[in-house]
N, C-alpha and C positions, 0 to 999 in steps of 0.2 A: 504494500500500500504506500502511494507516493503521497508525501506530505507538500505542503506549499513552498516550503522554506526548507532548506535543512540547516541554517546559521542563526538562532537569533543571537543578533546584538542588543550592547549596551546603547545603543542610536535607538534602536528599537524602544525597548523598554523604557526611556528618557520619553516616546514620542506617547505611548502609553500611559503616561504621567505615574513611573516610577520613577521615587525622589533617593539622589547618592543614600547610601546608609548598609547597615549591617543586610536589613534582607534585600538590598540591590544586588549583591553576591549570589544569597538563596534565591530569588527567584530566578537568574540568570543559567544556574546552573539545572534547578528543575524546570524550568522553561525547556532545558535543550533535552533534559533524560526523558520529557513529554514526547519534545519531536520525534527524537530516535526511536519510542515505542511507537511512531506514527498517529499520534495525535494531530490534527489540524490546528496553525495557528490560529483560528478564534476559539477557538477550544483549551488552546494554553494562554492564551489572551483572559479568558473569564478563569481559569485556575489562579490566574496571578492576579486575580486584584486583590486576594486574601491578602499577598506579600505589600501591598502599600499600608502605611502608616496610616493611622486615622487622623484624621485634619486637627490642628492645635487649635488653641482656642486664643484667641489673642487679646490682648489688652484692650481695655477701652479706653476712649479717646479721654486725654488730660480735663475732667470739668465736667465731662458727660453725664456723669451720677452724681447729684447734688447729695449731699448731707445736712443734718440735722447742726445747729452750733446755739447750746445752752450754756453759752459763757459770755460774760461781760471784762471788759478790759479796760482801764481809765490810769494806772500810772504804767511808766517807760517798761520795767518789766513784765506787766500785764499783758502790754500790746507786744512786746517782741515773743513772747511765751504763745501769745494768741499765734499769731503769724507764725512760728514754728508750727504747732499742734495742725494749723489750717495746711500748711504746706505736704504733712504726714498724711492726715486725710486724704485731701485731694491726690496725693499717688497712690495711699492706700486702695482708693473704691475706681482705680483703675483696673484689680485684679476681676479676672473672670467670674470668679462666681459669686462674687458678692453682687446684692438689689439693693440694701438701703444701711444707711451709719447715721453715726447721732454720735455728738462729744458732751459732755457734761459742765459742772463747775469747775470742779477738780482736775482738770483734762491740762497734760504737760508730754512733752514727747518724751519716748523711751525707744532708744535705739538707733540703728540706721535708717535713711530717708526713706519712708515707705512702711516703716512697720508702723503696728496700730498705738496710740498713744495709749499713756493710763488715762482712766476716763473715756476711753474711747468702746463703741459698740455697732458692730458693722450684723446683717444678718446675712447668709450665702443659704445659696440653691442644692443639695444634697449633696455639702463640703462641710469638712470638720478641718480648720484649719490651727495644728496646736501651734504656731506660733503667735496667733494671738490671744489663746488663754497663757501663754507664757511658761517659762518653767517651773515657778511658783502658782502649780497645777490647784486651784479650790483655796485659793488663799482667802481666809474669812475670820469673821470674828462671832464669839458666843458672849452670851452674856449670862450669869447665874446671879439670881436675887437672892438675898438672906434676911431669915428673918426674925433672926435677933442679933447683930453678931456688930463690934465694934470697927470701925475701918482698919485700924490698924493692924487689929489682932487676924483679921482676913490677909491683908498686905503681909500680914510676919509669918502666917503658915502657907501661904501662897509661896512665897521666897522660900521657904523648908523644904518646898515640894517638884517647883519646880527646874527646868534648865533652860537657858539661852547659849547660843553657840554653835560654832562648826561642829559634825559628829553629832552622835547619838550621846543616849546616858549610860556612864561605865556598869561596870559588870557588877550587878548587887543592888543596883537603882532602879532596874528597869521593870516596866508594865508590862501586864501582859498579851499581849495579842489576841484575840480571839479566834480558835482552832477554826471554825466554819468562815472568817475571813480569812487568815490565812489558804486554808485547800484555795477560796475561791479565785485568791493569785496565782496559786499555782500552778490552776485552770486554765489562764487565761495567757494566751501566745507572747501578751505583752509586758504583762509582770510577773511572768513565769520564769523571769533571769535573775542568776542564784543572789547578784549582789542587791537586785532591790529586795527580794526576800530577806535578805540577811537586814539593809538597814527598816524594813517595814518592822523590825523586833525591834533593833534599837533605839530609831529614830520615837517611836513611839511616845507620847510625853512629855516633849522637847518645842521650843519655841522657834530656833534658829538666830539671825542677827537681824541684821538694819532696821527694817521699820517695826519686827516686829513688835507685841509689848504684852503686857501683864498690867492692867488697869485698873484701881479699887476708887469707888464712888459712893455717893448719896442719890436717890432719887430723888427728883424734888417735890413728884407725886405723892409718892407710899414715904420717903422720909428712911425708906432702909436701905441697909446698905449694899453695893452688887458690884460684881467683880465680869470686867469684859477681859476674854485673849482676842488676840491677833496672831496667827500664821497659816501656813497653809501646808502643802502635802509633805515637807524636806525631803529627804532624798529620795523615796518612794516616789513621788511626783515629778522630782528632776529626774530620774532616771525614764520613766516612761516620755516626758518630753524630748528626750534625749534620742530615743527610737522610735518617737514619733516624727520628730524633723526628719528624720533620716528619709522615712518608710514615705512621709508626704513628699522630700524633692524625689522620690522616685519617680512618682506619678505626676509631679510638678513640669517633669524633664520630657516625658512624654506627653503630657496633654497640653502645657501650653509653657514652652520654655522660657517665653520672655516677662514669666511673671518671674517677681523678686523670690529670692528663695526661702527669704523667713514668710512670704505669703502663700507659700505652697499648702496642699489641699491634702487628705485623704476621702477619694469618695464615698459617704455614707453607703452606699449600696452597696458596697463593695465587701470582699471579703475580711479584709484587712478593717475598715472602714467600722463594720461592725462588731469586732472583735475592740476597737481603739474606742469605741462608744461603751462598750460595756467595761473597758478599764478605766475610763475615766465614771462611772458610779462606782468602782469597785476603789477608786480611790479619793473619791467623794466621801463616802463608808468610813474609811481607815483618818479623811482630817476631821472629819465629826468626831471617831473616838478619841483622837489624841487632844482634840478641845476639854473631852469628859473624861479622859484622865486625869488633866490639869484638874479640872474644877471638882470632881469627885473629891479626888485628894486631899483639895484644899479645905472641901468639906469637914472630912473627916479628920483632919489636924483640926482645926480652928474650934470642933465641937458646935458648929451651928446648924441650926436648922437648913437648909437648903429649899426659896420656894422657886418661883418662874424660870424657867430658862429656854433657851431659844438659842439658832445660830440663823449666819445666810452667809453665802460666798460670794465674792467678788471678783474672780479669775475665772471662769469658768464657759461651759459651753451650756446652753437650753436648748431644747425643740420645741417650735411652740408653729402651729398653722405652715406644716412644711417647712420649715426655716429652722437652720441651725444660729441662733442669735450667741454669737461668743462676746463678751463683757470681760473686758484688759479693767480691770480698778472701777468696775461699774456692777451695779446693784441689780438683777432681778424687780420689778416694783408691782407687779402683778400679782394677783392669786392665784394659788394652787401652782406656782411655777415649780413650786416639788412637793414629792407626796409629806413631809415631813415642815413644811411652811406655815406659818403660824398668821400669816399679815403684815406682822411688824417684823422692822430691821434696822440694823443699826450702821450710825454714819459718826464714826471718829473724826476730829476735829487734829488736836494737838495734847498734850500731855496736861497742858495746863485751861485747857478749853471742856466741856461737858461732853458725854459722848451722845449723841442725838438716837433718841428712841423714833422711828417713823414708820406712818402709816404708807407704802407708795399708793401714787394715781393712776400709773397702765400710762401714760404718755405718749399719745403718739409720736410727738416731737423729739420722745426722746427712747424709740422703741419700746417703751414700757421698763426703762430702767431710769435708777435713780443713781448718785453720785455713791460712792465711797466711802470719801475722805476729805479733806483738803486741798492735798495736792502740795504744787510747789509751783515755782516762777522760774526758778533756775538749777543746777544739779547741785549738787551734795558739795565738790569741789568750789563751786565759785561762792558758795556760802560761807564753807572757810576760809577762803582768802578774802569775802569782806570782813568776816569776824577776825583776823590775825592779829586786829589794836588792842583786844581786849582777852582775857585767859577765860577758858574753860569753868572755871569755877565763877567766875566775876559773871558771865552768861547764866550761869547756872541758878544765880541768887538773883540775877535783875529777871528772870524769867517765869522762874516757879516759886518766887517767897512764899514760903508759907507750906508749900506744898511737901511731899514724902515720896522723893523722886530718888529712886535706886537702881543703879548699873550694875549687873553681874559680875564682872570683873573687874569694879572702881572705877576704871577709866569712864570719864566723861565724853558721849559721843553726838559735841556742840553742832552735827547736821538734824539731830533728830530733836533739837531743842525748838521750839514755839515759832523764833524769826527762819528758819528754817523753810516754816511752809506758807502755802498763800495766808489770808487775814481771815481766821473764820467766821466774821462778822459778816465778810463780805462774801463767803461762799453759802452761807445762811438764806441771806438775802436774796440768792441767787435762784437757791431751789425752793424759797418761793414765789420769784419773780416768774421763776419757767415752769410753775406748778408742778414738781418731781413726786412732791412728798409734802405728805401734814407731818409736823412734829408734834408726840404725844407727850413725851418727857423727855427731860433733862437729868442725865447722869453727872452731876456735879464731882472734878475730883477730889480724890482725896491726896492719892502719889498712884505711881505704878513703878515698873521694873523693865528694864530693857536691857539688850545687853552690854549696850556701850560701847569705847574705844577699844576693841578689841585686836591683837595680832592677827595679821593673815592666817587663816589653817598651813596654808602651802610654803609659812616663812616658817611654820614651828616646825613640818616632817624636817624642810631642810635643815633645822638647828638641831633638830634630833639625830639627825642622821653625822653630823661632825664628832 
């Protein structure tokens, strides 16, 4: 049987619209082992359209997707803070699969040009994208009310109890995991890797560093006293964002290369996709326990009754009407947005500011999320080089007189002090100028704990190691 052809070419298959690449080889070569069994060229023509690439998805045009902007700016570093955050954005909701964003009060860039800011909330089309829940995977805060219990003596078995810092807690301190959570890691493709198991034991209990903290208050409600944390998944969480970047620029490289690579995607539908949706509740789970570590414990030293308590995250991914809505330092503000959601949530200010009990509104303007925190105007470094005229301690007393502000390791860490972050007066003001959130109480401080100036982890292995 004579075929049409007995040579296809690389001309050929070019005219064909096969693109250079790994399978312009493979099809070339079963292209010709078709002919030689006597195949007809349109017959190895419709075999080969398997071997083309599926079309990439390309960016949208710079400005094309408008966002949502629930921020006011009135002095020089508002507006240059603003104009950052807008510049992030705007490359941000270039990426394929994102339909709509929204920036908040709190909203300050974090990172290179294009990733999502904190405060920032973009929602994408059956894409789970972890580089903007961040690698501080479910970073949130709980709050436990007591009801009889004095602030300090909360504040003093709190500190008894708890740890801030790189690493876990040593051997003899730690909590314990629970068995039907742990199998459930060990389930799962993505935290089935032995060293997040290992620190999902240690990490357990632990606060970590920079913003986190350890807060004791008064309500100004009930008049009792309540203790909020702050942190999120530690190394459990950074390890799976760690392999989830990876696993997304795979897909990022082939479905549409010219997106930025910290905005690369895993497809919900996808196999991977779903497996990476069910680690992230599986480590949703494990930063709920390590908040009720803390606060049990603190219980049970202090000898107080323990009454309300509540948590919500901040870092994280929702499903809500098709849409994967992820929130970088943005609030949930909706009901029912998880099964374990109470209404109320909480938005930390500064050390020395109240921590705001709120009702949210569902916002459209603002995806139905509400702010965080604070925020900041500028990074951590240029705040110490404005504060360099004045010491550490001189900050410390013009900032929190009066208050019961304790650092894990002594050292004083003068970025996480009050001038630090935006004016909470004016991030107050804001959400509810942009209707975010009703405030129901006020958590007046008392002091909190955090862990302060502390050494690099990676300068102590080196000293250790000499």
């Amino acid at each position: 049987m004579e075929t049409e052809t007995e040579k296809l070419t690389s001309d050929m298959l070019a005219t064909w619209g096969h693109l250079p690449g790994k399978a312009f080889g493979a099809a070339l070569r079963d292209g010709q082992d078709a002919l030689d069994r006597g195949e007809s060229l349109e017959a190895v023509r419709q075999m080969l359209e398997a071997y083309k690439p599926a079309p990439t998805l390309p960016l949208a045009a710079s400005g094309e997707k408008p966002f949502h902007v629930n921020l006011d700016a009135e002095s020089a570093d508002e507006k240059a803070n603003l104009e950052a955050v807008l510049h992030h954005m705007t490359e941000l909701m270039r990426t394929p699969t994102i339909e709509a964003g929204a920036i908040m009060p709190d909203a300050c860039p974090a990172g290179p040009l294009g990733t999502i800011p904190v405060g920032g909330v973009v929602a994408a089309r059956n894409a789970i994208h972890p580089g903007m829940h961040s690698a501080d995977i479910c970073c949130s805060v709980m709050m436990t009310e007591f009801q009889d219990a004095d602030p300090k003596a909360v504040l003093d078995a709190a500190q008894s109890v708890t740890h801030f810092g790189a690493g876990g807690r040593p051997n003899g301190q730690r909590f314990t995991m629970s068995t039907s959570l742990f199998d459930k890691f060990r389930e799962n493709r993505f935290l089935s890797n032995p060293k997040i198991l290992r620190m999902a034991q240690e990490h357990l209990g632990t606060h970590g560093d920079g913003n986190h903290f350890l807060f004791v208050g008064v309500s100004r409600k009930t008049g009792r006293t309540a203790m909020v944390t702050h942190h999120g998944s530690r190394g459990p969480g950074a390890g799976l964002y760690k392999i989830g970047i990876n696993v997304a620029d795979k897909f990022r490289r082939k479905l549409s290369p010219k997106t930025l690579k910290q905005n690369g995607w895993i497809p919900a539908d996808s196999e991977e996709g779903v497996a990476y949706w069910e680690a992230l509740q599986l480590i949703r789970k494990w930063t709920k326990a390590n908040h009720n570590a803390i606060h049990q414990a603190t219980v049970e030293v202090s000898g107080a009754a323990a009454g309300d308590r509540f948590w919500n995250e901040h870092n994280f991914v929702f499903e809500r009407d098709g849409l994967f809505y992820h929130g970088k330092g943005a609030t949930p503000a909706w009901d029912g947005y998880a099964a374990d959601a109470t209404g109320l949530t909480l938005i930390p200010l500064n050390m020395a500011e109240p921590v705001l009990v709120v009702r949210g509104k569902d916002a459209g303007h603002a995806l139905g999320f509400s702010p965080h925190g604070a925020g900041r105007n500028y990074s951590r470094s240029e705040h110490k080089r404005r504060s360099s005229a004045r010491t550490p301690e001189e900050m410390l007393k013009a900032e929190t007189d009066g208050l019961d502000i304790r650092f894990f390791e002594d050292g004083i860490d003068i970025s996480e002090l009050p001038s630090g972050y935006k004016k909470a007066d004016a991030v107050v003001a804001q959400i509810e100028k942009y209707g975010l959130a009703d405030i129901e109480d006020y958590i007046d401080p008392y002091g909190c704990i955090m862990a302060g100036d502390m050494e690099p982890f990676w300068k102590k292995r080196k000293d250790a190691r000499r």
